[in-house]
N, CA, C and O atoms as a printed pandas DataFrame, in Angstrom:
     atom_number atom_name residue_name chain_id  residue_number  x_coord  y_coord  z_coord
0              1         N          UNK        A               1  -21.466  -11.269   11.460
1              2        CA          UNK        A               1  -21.345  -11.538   10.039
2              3         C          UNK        A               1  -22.747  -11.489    9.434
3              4         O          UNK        A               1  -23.663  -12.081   10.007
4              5         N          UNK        A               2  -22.972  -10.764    8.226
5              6        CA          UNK        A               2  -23.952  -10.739    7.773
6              7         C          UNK        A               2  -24.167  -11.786    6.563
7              8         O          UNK        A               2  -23.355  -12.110    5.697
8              9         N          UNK        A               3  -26.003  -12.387    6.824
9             10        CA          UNK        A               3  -26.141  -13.286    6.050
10            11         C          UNK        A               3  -26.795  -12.876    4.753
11            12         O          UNK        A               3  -27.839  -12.229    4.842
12            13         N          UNK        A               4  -26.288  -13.186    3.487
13            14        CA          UNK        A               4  -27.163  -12.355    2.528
14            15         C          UNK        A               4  -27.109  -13.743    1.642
15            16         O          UNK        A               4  -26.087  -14.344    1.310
16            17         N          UNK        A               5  -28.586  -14.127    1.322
17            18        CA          UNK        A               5  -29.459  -14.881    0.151
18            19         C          UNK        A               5  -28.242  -14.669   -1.835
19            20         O          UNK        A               5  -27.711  -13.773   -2.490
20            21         N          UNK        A               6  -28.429  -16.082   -1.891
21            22        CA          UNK        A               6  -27.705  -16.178   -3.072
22            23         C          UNK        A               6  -28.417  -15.412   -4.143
23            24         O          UNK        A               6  -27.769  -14.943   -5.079
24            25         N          UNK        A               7  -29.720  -15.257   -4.058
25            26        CA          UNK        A               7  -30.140  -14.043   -5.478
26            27         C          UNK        A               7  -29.727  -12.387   -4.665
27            28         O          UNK        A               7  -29.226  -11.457   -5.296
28            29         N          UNK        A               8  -29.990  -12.342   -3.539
29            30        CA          UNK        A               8  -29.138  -10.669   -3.135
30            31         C          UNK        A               8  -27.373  -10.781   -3.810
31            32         O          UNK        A               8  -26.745  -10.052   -4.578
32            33         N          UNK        A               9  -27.247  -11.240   -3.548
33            34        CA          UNK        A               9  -25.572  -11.623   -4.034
34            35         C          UNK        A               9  -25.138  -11.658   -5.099
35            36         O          UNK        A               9  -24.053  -11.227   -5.492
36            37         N          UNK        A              10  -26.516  -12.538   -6.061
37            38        CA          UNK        A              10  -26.200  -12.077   -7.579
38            39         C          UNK        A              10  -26.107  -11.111   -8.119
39            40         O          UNK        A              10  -25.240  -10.723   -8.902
40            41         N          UNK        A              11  -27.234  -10.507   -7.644
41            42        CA          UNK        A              11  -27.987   -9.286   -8.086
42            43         C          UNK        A              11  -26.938   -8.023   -7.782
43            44         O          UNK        A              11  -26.618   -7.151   -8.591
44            45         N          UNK        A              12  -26.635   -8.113   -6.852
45            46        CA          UNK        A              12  -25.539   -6.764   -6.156
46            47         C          UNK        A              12  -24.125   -7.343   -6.366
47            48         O          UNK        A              12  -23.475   -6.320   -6.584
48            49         N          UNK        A              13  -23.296   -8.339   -6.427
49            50        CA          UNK        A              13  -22.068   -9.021   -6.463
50            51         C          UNK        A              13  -21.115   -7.733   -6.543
51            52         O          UNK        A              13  -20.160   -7.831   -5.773
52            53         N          UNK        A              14  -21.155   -6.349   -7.420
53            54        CA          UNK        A              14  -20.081   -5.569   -7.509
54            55         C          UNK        A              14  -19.847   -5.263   -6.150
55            56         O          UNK        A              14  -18.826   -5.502   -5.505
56            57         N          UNK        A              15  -20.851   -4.731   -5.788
57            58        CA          UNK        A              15  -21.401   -3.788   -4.413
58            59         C          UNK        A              15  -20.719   -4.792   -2.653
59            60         O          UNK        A              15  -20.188   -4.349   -1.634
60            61         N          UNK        A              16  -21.029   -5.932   -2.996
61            62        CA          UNK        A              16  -20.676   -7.038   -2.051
62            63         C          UNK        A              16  -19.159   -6.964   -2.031
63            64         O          UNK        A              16  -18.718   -6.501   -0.980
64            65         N          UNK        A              17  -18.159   -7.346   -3.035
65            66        CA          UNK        A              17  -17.019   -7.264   -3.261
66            67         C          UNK        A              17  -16.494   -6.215   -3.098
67            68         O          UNK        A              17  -15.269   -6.169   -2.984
68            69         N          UNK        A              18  -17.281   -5.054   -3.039
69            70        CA          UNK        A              18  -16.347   -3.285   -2.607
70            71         C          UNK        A              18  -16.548   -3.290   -1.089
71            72         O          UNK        A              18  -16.000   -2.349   -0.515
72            73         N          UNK        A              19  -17.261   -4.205   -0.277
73            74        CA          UNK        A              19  -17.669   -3.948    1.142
74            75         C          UNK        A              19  -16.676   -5.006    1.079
75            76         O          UNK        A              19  -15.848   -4.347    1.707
76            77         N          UNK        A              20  -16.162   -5.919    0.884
77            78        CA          UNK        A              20  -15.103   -7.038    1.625
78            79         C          UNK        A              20  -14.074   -6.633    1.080
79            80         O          UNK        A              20  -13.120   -7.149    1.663
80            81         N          UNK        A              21  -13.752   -5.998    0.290
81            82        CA          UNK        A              21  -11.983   -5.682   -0.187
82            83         C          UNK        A              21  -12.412   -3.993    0.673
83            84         O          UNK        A              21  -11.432   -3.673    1.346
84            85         N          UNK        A              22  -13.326   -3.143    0.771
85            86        CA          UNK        A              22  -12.772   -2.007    1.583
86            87         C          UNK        A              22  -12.607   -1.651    2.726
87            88         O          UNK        A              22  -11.762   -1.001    3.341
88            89         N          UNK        A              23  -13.973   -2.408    3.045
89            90        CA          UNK        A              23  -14.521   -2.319    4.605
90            91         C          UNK        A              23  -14.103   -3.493    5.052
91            92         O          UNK        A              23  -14.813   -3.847    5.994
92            93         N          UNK        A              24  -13.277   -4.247    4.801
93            94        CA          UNK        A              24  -12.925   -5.931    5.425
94            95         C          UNK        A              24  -14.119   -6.154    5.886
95            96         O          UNK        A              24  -14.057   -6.090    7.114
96            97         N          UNK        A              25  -15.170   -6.382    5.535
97            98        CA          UNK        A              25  -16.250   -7.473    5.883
98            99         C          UNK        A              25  -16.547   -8.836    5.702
99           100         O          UNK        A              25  -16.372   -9.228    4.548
100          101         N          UNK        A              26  -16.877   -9.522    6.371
101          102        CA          UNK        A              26  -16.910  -11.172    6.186
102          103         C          UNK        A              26  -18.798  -11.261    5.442
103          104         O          UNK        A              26  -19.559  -10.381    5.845
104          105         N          UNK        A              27  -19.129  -11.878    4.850
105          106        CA          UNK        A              27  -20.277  -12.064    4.168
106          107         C          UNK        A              27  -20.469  -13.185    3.806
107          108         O          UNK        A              27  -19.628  -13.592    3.005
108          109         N          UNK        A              28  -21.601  -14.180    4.191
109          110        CA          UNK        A              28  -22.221  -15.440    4.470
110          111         C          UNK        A              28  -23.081  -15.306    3.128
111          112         O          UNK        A              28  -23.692  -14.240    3.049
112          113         N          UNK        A              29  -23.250  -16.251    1.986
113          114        CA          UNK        A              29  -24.000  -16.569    0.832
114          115         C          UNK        A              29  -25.167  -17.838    1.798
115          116         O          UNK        A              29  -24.698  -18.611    2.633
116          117         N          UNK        A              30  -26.397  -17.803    1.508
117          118        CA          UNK        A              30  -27.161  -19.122    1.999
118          119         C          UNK        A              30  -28.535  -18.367    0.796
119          120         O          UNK        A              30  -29.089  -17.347    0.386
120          121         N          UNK        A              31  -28.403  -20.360    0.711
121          122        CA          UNK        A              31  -29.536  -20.740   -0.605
122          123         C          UNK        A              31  -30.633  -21.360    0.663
123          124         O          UNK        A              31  -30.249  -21.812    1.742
124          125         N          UNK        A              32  -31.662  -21.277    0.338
125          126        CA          UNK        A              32  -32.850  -22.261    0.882
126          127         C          UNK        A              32  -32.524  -22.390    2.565
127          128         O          UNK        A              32  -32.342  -23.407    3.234
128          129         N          UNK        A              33  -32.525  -20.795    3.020
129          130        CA          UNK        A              33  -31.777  -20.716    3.917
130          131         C          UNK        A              33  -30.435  -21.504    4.936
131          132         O          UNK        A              33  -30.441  -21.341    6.156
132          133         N          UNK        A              34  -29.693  -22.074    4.465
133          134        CA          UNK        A              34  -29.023  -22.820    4.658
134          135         C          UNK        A              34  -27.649  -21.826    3.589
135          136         O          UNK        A              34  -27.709  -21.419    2.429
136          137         N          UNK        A              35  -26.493  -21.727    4.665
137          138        CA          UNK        A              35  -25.464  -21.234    4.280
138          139         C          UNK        A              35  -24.683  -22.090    3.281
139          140         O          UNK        A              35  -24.858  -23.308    3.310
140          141         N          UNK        A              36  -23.778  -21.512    2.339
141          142        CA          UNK        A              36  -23.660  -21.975    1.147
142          143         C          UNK        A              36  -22.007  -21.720    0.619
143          144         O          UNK        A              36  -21.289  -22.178   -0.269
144          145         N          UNK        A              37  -21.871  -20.685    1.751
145          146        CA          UNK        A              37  -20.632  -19.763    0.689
146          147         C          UNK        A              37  -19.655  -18.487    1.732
147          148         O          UNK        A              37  -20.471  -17.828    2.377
148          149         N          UNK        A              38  -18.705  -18.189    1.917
149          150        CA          UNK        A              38  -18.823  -16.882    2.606
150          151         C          UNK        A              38  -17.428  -16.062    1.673
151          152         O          UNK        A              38  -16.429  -16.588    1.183
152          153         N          UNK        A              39  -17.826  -14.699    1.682
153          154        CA          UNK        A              39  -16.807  -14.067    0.758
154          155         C          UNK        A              39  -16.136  -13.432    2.159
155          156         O          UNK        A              39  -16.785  -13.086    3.146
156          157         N          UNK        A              40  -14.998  -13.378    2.040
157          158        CA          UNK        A              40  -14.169  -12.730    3.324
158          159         C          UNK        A              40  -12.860  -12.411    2.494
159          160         O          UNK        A              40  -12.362  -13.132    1.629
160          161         N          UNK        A              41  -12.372  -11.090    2.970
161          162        CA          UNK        A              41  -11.122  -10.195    2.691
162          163         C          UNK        A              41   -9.904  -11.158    2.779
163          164         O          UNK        A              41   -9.651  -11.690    3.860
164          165         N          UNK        A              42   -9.115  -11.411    1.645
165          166        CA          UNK        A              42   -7.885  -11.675    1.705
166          167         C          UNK        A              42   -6.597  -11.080    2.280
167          168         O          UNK        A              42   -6.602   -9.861    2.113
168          169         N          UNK        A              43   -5.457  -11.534    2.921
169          170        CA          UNK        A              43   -4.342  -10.416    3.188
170          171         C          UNK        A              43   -3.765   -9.986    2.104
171          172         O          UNK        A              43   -3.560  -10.773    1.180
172          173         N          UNK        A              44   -3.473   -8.929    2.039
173          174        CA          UNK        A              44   -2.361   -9.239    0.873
174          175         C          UNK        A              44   -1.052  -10.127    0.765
175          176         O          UNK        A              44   -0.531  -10.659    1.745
176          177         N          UNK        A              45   -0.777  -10.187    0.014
177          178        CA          UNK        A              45    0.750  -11.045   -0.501
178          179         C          UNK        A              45    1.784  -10.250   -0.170
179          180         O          UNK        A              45    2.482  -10.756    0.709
180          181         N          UNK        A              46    2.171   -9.113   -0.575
181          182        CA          UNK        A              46    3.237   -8.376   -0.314
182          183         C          UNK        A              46    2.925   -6.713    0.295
183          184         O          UNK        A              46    1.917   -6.043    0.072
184          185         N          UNK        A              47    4.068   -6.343    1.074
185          186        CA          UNK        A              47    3.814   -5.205    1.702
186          187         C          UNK        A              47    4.644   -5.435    2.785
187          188         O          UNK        A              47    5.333   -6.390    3.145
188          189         N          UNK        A              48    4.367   -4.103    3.305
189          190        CA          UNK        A              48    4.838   -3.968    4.807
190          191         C          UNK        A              48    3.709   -3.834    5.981
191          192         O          UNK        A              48    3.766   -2.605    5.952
192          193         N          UNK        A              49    3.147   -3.979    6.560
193          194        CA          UNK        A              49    2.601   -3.840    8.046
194          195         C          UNK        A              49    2.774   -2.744    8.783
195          196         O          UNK        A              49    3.998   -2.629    8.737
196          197         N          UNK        A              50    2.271   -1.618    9.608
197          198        CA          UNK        A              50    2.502   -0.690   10.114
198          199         C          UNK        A              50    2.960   -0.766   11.302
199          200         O          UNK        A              50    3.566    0.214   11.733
200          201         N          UNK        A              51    2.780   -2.047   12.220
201          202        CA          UNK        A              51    3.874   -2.226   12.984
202          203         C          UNK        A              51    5.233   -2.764   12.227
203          204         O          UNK        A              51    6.253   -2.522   12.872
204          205         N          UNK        A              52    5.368   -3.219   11.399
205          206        CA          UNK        A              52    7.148   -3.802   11.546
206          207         C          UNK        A              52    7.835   -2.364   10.668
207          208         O          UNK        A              52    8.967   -2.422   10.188
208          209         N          UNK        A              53    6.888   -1.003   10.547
209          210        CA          UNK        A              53    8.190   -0.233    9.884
210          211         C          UNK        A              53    9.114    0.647   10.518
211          212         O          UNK        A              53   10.163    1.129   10.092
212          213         N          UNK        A              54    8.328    0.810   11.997
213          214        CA          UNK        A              54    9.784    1.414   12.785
214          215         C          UNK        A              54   11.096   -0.072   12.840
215          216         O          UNK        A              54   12.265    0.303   12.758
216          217         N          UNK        A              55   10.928   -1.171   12.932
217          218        CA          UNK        A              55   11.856   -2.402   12.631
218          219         C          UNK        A              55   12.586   -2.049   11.429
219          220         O          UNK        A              55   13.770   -1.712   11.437
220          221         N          UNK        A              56   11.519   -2.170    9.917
221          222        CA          UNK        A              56   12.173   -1.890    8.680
222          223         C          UNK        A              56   12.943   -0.573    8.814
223          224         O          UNK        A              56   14.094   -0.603    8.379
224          225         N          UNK        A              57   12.473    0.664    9.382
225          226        CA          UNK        A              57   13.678    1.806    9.049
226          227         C          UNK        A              57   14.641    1.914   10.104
227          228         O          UNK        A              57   15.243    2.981   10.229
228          229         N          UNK        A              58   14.863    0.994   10.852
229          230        CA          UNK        A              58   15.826    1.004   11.494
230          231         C          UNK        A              58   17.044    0.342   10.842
231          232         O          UNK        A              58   18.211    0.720   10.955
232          233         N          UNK        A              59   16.625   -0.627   10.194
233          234        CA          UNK        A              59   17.582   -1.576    9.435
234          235         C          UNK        A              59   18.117   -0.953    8.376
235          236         O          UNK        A              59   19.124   -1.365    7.800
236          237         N          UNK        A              60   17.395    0.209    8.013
237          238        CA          UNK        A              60   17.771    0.912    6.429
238          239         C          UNK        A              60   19.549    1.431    6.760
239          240         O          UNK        A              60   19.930    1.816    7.865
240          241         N          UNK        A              61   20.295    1.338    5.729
241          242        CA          UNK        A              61   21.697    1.858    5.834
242          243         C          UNK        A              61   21.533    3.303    6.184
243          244         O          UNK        A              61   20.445    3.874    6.103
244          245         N          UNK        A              62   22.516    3.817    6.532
245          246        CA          UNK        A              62   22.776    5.624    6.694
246          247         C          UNK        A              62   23.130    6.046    5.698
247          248         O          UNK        A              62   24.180    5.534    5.307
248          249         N          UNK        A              63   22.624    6.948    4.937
249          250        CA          UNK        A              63   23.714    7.247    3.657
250          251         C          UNK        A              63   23.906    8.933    3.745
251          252         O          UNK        A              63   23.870    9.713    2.792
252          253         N          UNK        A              64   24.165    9.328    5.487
253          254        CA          UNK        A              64   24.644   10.390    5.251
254          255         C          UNK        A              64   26.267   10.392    5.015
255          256         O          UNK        A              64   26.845   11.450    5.263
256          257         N          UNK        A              65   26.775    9.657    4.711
257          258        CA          UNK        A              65   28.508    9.753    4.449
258          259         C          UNK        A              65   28.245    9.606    2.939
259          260         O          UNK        A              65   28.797   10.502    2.300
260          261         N          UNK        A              66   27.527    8.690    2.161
261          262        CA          UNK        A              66   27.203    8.782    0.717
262          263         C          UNK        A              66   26.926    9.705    0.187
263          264         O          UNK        A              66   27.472   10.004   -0.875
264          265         N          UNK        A              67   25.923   10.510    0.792
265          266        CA          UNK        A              67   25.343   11.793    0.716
266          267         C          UNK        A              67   26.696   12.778    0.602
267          268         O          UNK        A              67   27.057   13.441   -0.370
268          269         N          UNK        A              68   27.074   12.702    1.398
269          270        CA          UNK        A              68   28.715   14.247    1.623
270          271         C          UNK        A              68   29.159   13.875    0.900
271          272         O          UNK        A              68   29.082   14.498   -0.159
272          273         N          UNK        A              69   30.000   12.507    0.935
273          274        CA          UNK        A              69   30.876   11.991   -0.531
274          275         C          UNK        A              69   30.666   12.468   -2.217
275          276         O          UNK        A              69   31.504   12.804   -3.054
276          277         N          UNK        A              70   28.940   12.312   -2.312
277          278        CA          UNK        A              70   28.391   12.708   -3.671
278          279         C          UNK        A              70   28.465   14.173   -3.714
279          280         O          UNK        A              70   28.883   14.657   -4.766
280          281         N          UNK        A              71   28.099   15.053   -2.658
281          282        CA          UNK        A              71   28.039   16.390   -2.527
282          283         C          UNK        A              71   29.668   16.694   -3.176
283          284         O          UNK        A              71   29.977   17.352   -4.169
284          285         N          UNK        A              72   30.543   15.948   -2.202
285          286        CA          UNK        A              72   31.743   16.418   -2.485
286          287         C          UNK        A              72   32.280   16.169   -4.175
287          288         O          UNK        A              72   32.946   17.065   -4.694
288          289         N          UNK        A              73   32.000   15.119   -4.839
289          290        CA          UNK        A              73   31.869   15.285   -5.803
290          291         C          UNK        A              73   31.716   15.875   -6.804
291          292         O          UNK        A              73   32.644   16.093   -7.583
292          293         N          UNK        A              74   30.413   16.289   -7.011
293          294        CA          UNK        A              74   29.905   17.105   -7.724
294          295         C          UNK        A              74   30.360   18.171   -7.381
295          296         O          UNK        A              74   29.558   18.978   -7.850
296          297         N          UNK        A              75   31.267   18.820   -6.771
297          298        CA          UNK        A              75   31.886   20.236   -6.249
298          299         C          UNK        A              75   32.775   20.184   -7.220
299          300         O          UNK        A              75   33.041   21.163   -7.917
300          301         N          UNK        A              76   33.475   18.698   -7.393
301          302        CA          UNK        A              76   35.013   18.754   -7.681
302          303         C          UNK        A              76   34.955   18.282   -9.153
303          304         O          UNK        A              76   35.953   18.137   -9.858
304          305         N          UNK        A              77   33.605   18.044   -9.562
305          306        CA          UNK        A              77   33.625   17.929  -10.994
306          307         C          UNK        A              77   33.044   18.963  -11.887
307          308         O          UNK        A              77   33.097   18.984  -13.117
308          309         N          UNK        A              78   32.519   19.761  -11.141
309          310        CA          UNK        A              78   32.492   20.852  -11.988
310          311         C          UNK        A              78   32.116   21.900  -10.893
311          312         O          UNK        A              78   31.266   21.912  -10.003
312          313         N          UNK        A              79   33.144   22.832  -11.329
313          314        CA          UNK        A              79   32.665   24.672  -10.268
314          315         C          UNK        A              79   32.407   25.196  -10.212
315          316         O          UNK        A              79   33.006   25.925  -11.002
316          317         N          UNK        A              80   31.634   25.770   -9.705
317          318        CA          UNK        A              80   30.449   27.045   -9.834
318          319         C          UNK        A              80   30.647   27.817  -10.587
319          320         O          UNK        A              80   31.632   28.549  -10.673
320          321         N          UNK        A              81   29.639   27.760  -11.314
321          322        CA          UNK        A              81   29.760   29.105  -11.845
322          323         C          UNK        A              81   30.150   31.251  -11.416
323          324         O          UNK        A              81   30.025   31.649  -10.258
324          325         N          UNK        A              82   30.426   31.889  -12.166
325          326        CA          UNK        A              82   31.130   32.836  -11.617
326          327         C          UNK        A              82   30.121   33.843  -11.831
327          328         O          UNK        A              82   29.478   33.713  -12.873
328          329         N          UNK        A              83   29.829   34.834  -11.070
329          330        CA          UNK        A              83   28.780   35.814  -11.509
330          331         C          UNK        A              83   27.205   35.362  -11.194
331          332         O          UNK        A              83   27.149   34.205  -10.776
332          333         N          UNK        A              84   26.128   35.921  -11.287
333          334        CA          UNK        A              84   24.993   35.563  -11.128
334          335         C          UNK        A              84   24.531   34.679  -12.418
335          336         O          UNK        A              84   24.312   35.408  -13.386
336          337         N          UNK        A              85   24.398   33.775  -12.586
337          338        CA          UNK        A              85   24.087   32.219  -13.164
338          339         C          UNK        A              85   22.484   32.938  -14.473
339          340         O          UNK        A              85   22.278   32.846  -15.683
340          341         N          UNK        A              86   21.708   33.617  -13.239
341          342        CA          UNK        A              86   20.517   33.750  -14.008
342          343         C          UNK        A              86   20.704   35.297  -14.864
343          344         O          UNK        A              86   19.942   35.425  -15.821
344          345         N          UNK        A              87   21.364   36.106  -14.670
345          346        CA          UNK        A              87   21.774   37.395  -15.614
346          347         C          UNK        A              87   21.850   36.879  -16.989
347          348         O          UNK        A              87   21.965   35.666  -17.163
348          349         N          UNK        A              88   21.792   37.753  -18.051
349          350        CA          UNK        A              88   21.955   37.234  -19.614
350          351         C          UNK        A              88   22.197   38.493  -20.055
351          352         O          UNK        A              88   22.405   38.699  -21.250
């Protein structure tokens, strides 16, 4: 963990905050050398995880019978047209 002085911190603060939200870095604030503060990456709140999504798409419904059903549908509500569609 790197220790960086409360005037480096002022001075740069955007720059500090793009290294702990991108690069997950942990960062130690110390005044009068003596630590003071540390900025460290939050998890997020919501999302999925890249392990639990083979879990999540397993659980997802099938909707290949929804799928044919709608196909079949739309057949039976209206019928093709006759002749080449794009001719004028």
């Amino acid at each position: 963990m790197e220790s960086i002085t409360a005037t480096k911190a002022a001075r740069h603060f955007s720059d500090l905050l793009n290294r702990v939200a991108y690069r997950h870095e942990t960062l130690e604030i110390s005044r009068g050398g003596r630590a003071i503060a540390r900025l460290i990456p939050i998890e997020p709140k919501a999302g999925v995880k890249l392990k639990d999504l083979n879990k999540l798409l397993a659980n997802l419904p099938d909707l290949a019978d929804d799928a044919a059903a709608f196909a079949e549908d739309v057949e039976a509500a209206e019928p093709a047209p006759e002749g080449d569609a794009w001719e004028s």
